[in-house]
C-alpha positions in Angstrom: -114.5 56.1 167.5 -113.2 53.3 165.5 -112.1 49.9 167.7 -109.0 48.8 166.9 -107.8 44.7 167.3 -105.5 45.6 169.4 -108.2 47.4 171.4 -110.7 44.6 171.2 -107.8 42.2 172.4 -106.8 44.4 175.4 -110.4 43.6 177.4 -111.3 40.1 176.0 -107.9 38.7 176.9 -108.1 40.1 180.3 -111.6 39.3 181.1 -112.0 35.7 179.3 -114.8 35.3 181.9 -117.0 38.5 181.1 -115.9 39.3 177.7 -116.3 42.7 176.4 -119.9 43.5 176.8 -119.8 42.2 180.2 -117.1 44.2 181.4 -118.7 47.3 180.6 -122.3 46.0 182.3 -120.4 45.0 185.0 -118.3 48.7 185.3 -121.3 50.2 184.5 -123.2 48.4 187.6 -120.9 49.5 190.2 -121.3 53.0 189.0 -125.0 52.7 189.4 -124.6 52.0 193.2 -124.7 55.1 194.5 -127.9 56.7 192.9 -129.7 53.1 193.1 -128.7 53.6 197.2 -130.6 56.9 197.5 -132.9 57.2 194.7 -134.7 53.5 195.4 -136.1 54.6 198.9 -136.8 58.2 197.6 -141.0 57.4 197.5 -141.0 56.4 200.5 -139.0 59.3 202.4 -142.4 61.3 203.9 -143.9 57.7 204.7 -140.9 57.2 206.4 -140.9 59.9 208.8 -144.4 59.0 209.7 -143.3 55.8 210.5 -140.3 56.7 212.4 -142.7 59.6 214.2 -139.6 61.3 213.4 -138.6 65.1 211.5 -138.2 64.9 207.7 -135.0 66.5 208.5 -133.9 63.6 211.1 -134.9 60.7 208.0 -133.5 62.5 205.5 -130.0 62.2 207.4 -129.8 58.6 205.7 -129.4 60.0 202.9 -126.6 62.7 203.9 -125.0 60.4 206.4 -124.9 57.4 203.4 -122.7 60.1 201.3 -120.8 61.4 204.2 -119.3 57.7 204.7 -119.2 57.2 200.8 -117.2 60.4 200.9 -114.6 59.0 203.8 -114.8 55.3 201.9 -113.5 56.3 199.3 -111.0 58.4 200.2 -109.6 55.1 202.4 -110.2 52.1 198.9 -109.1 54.1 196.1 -105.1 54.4 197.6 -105.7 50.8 199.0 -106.9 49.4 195.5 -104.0 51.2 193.9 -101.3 48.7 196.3 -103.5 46.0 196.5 -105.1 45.7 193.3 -109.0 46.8 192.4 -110.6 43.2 192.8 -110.2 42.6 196.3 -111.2 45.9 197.3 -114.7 45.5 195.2 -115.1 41.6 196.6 -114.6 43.5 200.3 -116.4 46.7 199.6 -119.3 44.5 198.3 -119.7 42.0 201.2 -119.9 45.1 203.6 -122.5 46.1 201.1 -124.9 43.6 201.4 -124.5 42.8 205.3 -125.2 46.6 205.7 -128.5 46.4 203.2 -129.8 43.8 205.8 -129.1 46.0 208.8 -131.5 48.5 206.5 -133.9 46.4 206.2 -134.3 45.4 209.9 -133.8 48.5 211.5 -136.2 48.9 214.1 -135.5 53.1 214.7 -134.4 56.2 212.5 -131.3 56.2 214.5 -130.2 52.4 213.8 -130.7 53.0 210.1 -129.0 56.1 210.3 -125.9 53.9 211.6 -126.8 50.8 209.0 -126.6 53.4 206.1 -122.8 54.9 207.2 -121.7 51.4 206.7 -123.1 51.0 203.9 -121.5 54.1 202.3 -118.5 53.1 203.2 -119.2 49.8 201.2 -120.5 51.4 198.6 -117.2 53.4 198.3 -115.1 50.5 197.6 -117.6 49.3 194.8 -117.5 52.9 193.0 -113.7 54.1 193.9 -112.5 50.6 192.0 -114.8 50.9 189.0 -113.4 54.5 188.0 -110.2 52.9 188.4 -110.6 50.3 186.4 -111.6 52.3 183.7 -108.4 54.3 183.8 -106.3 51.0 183.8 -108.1 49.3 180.7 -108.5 52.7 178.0 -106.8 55.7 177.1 -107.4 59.0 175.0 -110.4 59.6 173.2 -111.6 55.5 173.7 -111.5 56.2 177.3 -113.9 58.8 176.7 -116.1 56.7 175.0 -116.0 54.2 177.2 -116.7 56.6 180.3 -119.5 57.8 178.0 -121.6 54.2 177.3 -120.7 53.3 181.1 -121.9 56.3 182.3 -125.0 56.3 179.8 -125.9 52.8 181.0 -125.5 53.6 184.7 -127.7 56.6 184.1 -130.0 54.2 183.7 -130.3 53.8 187.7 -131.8 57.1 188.9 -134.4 56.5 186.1 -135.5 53.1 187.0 -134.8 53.8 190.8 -137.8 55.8 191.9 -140.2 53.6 189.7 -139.3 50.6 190.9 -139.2 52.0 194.8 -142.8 53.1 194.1 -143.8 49.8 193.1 -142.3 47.9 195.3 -144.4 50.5 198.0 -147.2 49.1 196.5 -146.9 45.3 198.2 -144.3 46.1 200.9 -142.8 49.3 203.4 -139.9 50.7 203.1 -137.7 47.8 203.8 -138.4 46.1 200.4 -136.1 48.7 199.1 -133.2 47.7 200.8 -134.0 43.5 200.4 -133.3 44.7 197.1 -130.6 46.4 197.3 -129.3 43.5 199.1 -130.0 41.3 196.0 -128.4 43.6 193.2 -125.0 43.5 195.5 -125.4 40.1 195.2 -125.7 40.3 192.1 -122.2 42.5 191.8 -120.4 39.9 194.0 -120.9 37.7 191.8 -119.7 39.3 188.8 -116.4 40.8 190.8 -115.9 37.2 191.2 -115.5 36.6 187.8 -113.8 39.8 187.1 -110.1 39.3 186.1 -107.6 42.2 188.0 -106.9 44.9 185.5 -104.4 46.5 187.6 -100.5 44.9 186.5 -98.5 43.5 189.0 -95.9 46.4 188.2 -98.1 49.4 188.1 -98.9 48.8 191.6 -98.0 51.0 194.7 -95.1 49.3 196.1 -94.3 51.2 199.2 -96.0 50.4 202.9 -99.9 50.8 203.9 -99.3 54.4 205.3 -97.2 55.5 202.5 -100.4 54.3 200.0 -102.5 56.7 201.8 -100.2 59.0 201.1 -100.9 59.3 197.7 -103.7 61.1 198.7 -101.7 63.8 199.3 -99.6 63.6 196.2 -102.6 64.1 193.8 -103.8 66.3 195.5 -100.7 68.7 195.2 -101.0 68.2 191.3 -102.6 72.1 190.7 -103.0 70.5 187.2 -105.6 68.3 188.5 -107.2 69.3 191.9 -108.6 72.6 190.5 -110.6 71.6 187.7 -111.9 68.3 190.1 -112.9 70.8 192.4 -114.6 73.0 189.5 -116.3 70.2 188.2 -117.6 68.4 191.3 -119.0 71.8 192.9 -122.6 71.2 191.0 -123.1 67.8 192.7 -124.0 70.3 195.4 -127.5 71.4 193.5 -127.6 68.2 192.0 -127.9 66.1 195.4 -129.7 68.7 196.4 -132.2 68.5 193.9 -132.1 64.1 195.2 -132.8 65.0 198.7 -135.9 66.9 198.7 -137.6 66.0 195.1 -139.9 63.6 196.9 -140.8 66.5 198.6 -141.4 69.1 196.2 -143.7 66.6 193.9 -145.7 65.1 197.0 -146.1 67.9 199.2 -145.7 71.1 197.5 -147.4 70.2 194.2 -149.4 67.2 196.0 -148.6 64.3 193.5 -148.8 60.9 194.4 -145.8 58.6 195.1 -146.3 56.6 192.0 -146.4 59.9 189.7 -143.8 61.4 191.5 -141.4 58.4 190.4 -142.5 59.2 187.2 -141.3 62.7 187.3 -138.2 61.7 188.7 -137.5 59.2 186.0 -138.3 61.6 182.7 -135.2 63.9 184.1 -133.2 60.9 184.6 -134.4 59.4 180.9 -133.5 63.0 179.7 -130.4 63.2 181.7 -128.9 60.0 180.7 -128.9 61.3 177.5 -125.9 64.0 178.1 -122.9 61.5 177.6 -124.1 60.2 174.4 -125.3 63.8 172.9 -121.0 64.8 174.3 -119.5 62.5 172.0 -121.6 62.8 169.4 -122.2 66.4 168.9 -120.4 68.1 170.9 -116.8 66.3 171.4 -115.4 68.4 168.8 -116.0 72.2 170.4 -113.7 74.5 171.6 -113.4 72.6 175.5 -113.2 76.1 177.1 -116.2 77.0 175.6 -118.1 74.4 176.0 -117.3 73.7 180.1 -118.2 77.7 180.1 -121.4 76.7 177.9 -122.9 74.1 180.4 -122.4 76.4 183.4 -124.0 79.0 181.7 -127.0 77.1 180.9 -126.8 75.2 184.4 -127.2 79.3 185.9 -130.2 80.4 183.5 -131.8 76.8 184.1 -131.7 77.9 188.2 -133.1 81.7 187.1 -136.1 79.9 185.2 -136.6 77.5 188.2 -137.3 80.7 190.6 -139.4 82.6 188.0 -141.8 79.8 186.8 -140.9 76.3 188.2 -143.1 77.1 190.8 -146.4 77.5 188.5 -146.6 73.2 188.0 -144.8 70.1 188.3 -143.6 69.8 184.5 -142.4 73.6 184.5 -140.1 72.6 187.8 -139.3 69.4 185.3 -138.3 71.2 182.5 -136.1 73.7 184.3 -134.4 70.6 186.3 -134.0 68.9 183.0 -131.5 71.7 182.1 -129.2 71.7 184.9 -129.3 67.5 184.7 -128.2 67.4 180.9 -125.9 69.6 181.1 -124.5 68.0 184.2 -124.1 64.7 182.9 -122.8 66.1 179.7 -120.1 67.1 181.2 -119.0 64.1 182.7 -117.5 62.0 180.1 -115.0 64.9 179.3 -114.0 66.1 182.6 -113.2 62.5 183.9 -111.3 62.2 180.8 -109.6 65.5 182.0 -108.7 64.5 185.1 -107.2 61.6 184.4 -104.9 63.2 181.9 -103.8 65.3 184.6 -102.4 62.4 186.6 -99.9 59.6 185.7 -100.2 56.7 187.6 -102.5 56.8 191.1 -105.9 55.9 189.8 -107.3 54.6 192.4 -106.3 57.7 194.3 -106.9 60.1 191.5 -110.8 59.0 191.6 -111.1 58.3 194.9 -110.7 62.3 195.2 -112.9 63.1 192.5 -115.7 60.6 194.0 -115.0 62.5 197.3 -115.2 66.1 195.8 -118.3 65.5 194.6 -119.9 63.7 197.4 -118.9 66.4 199.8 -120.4 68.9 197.6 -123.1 66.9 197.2 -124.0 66.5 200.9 -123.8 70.0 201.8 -126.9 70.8 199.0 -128.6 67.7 200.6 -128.2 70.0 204.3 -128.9 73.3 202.4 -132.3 72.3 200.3 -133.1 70.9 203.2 -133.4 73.7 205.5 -137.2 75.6 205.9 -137.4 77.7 203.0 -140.0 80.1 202.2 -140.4 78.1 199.0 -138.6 74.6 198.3 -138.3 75.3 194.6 -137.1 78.9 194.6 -134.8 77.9 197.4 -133.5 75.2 194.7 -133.4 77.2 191.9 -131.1 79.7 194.0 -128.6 77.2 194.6 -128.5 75.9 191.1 -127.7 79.7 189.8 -125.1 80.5 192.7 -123.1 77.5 192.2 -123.4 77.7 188.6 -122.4 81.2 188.7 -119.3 80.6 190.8 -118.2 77.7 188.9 -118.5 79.9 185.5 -115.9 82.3 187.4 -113.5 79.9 188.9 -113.2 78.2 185.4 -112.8 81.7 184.1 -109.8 82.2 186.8 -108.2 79.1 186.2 -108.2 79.3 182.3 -106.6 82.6 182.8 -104.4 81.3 185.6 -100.6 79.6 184.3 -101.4 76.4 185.7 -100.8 74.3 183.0 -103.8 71.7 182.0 -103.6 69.0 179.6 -105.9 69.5 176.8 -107.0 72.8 177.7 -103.9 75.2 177.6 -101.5 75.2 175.0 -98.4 75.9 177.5 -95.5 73.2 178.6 -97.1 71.1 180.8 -96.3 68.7 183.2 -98.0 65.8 184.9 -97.4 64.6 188.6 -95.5 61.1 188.3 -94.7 60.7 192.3 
């Protein structure tokens, strides 16, 4: 899409300190906090528990408990950066950040990392719930989508990189080099929110008290308009985290790779996946939207089928089949956060703060579920990728068919939640 002056003006005059390219970077950064949280330590997960003498199941709680908190902290800094504003939330949500990293990376038992990493969701909450926002307060309409697009195609770029670097960074220290470094990219972000010029106007802010910001919550969540599709759209972060939680597993153990090549199995999805934003906007931004949501669900389910038939035979047939759900995943995204955020006038902050939350609630139950002692890891995968898929094609059927009216979707009156 074609950037007006006006446009250009709108970010450059607000950020004189970051300019245009850095603003995005810097959105784009926050938004890689969560998968560079999990995905950097994922190598060394089954080194982990032999250090911790400890259950795979008991290590991989850091990973569940870290979304768990995300999940609460962002349910608490979206409504706050909504009354408050979105930089002191990210200045706060980043300090908790890094002193949490260093807990990490001193933790003496499984249990005391377990605690470090709830804090540090929580942190990380505050970083993530702020950036969406920001988004929504800076573009609109089909530039928004864009924008959501390069943001999310740059911070993509973290699950890639993630697991490679983890592996080497195995290579000359444990497992606590992965969280010095996390410790130094916060940094990194501090510095940057420091720079960064509030997007959010004085009078667009949530006037009312503490509790009745909180409240908002609530108030979005009523919106039928919006809380249905969030909840359609966030269900496949359950396979998807899933998929995060025991992919060290099924490369190292089941089909006995390495850590290093595991990494590098992990980072051709993510280079594939990254991918799905950019292939939305430029190929497939024009289709009929019903068709196309119903599209990537239905290749999400036969992606799952092919995952129990032949994933099993190698590593690069389980590769290929993930690849599927992954792009069509992240596809998705650029439009349904667009969606959403039509649905709602006013209440960013709170608006993604619910959608983060969705998904990260899914998401931890898959972590729990592929996680359990299946017969077979990647047939127990591949039947949560098709059953979510498949109820997700249905409830998208329902609600299509439903009169809840939906910006952008149903050509009925519609109405948007403005209190």
């Amino acid at each position: 899409m074609k950037e007006t002056d006006n446009d250009h003006l709108q970010i450059t005059n607000r950020q004189k300190f970051l300019g245009t390219k850095g603003f995005i970077i810097f959105i784009a950064l926050m938004n890689m906090f969560v998968p560079l949280s999990t995905d950097l330590y994922l190598p060394a997960l089954p080194k982990m528990s032999s250090y911790f003498d400890s259950y795979a199941t008991i290590v991989n709680l850091t990973l569940s408990v870290f979304f768990i908190f995300y999940s609460i902290g962002i349910l608490i800094w979206g409504p706050l950066s909504d009354k408050y504003g979105r930089k002191p939330v990210i200045l706060i949500g980043s300090s908790i950040y890094i002193l949490s990293s260093i807990a990490c990376a001193l933790s003496t038992n499984v249990y005391f990392l377990i605690l470090a990493r709830a804090v540090q969701g929580i942190g990380s909450g505050g970083i993530t719930s702020a950036s969406m926002a920001i988004i929504k307060d800076s573009f609109a309409g089909k530039r928004r989508e864009k924008i959501l697009a390069i943001t999310q195609s740059i911070s993509g770029l973290a699950p890639m990189l993630a697991p490679v670097i983890g592996a080497f960074i195995l290579k000359f220290f444990d497992w606590r080099g992965t969280f010095w470094t996390l410790t130094l990219i916060c940094v990194l972000n501090l510095i940057l929110a420091l720079l960064y010029q509030e997007s959010l106007k004085e009078n667009e802010r949530y006037k009312g008290s503490l509790l009745g910001s909180m409240s908002r919550l609530i108030v979005v969540g009523k919106n039928k308009s919006f809380i249905i599709p969030a909840l359609i759209f966030s269900l496949p972060g359950l396979p998807f985290l899933g998929y995060i939680a025991i992919s060290s597993y099924i490369y190292v153990d089941y089909f006995g790779l390495s850590e290093q090549v595991y990494s590098y199995f992990f980072a051709a999805n993510a280079l594939i996946a990254i991918l799905g934003p950019t292939i939305y906007v430029r190929y497939l931004s024009g289709l009929n939207n019903k068709l196309f949501v119903a599209g990537c669900f239905g290749v999400t389910a036969l992606s799952g089928i092919l995952m129990m038939t032949i994933g099993t035979f190698a590593p690069v047939a389980f590769l290929i089949c993930n690849i599927m759900m992954s792009l069509m995943m992240t596809a998705m995204r650029p439009f349904s956060t667009n969606l959403l955020f039509d649905q709602q006038k006013g209440d960013a902050g709170s608006a993604s703060s619910i959608m983060n939350t969705s998904f990260t609630v899914f998401g931890s139950i898959g972590m729990t579920i592929a996680s359990i002692s299946w017969g077979n890891m990647v047939i127990g995968l591949g039947a949560i990728i098709t059953i979510v898929s498949l109820i997700c094609m249905i409830s998208w059927h329902l609600f299509l068919k439903s009169d809840i009216p939906c910006i952008g979707i149903k050509e009925v009156e519609q109405k948007t939640a403005t209190e």
